[in-house]
C-alpha positions as CSV (number, residue, x, y, z in Angstrom):
1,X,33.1,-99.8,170.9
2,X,35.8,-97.2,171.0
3,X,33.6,-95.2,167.9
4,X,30.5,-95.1,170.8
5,X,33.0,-93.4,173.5
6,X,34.5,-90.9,170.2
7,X,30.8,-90.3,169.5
8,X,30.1,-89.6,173.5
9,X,33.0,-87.2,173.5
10,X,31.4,-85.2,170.6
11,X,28.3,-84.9,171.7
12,X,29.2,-84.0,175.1
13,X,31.3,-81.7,174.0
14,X,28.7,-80.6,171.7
15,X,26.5,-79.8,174.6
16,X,29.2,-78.0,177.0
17,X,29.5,-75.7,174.0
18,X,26.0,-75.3,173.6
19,X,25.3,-74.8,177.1
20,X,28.0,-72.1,177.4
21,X,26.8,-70.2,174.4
22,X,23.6,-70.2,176.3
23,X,24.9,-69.0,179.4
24,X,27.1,-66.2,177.9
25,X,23.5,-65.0,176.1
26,X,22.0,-64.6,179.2
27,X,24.7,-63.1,180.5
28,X,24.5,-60.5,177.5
29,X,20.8,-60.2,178.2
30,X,21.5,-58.9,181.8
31,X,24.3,-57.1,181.2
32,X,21.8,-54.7,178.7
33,X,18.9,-54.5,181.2
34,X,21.9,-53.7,183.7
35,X,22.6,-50.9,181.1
36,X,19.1,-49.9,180.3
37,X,18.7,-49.5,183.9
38,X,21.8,-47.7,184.9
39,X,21.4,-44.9,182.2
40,X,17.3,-44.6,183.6
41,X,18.6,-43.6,186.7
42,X,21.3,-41.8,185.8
43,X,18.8,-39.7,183.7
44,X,16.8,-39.2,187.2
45,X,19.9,-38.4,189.3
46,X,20.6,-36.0,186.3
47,X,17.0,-34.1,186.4
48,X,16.6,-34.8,190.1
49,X,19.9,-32.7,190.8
50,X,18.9,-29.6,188.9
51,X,16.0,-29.7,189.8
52,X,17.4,-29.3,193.5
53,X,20.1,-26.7,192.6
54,X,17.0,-24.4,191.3
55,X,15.2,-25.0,194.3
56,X,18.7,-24.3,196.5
57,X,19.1,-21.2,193.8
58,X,15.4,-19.9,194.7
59,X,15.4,-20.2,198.0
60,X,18.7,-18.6,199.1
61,X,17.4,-15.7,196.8
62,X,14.1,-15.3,198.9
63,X,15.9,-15.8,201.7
64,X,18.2,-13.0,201.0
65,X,14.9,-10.9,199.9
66,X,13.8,-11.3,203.5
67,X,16.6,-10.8,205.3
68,X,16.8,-7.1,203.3
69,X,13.2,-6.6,204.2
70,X,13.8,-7.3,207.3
71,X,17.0,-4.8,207.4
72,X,14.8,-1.8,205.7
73,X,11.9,-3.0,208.6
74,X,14.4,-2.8,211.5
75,X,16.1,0.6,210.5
76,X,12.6,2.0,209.6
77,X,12.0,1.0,213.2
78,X,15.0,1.8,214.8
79,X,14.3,5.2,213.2
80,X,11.4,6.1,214.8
């Protein structure tokens, strides 16, 4: 009788350890789609920024270009 409760205790332990090695996979497997996913959209962020400072960059530059057309209009004006 007492080699039936040893032989529980090993196998239930058996399972616990099984069932944690398990978990702690899964766990791995999330963590690397966590990963995978982070480092997608940190790529987008990345590309998504520059591409926003170049549209900043350009338009500040044609707004400038309008504001001196609108200078060398006004004095032309002013002029006459």
């Amino acid at each position: 009788m007492c080699l039936g409760y040893q032989l529980k205790g090993i196998m239930l332990s058996y399972l616990l350890s099984t069932r944690q090695e398990h978990e702690l996979i899964e766990a791995n497997n999330k963590m690397k789609i966590v990963d995978d996913n982070l480092g997608s959209i940190e790529k987008e962020f990345f590309a998504t920024k520059e591409r926003l400072k170049k549209e900043i960059k350009e338009t500040k530059e044609l707004s400038k270009d309008k504001e001196e057309k609108w200078a060398r209009d006004r004095k032309t004006f002013t002029d006459e």
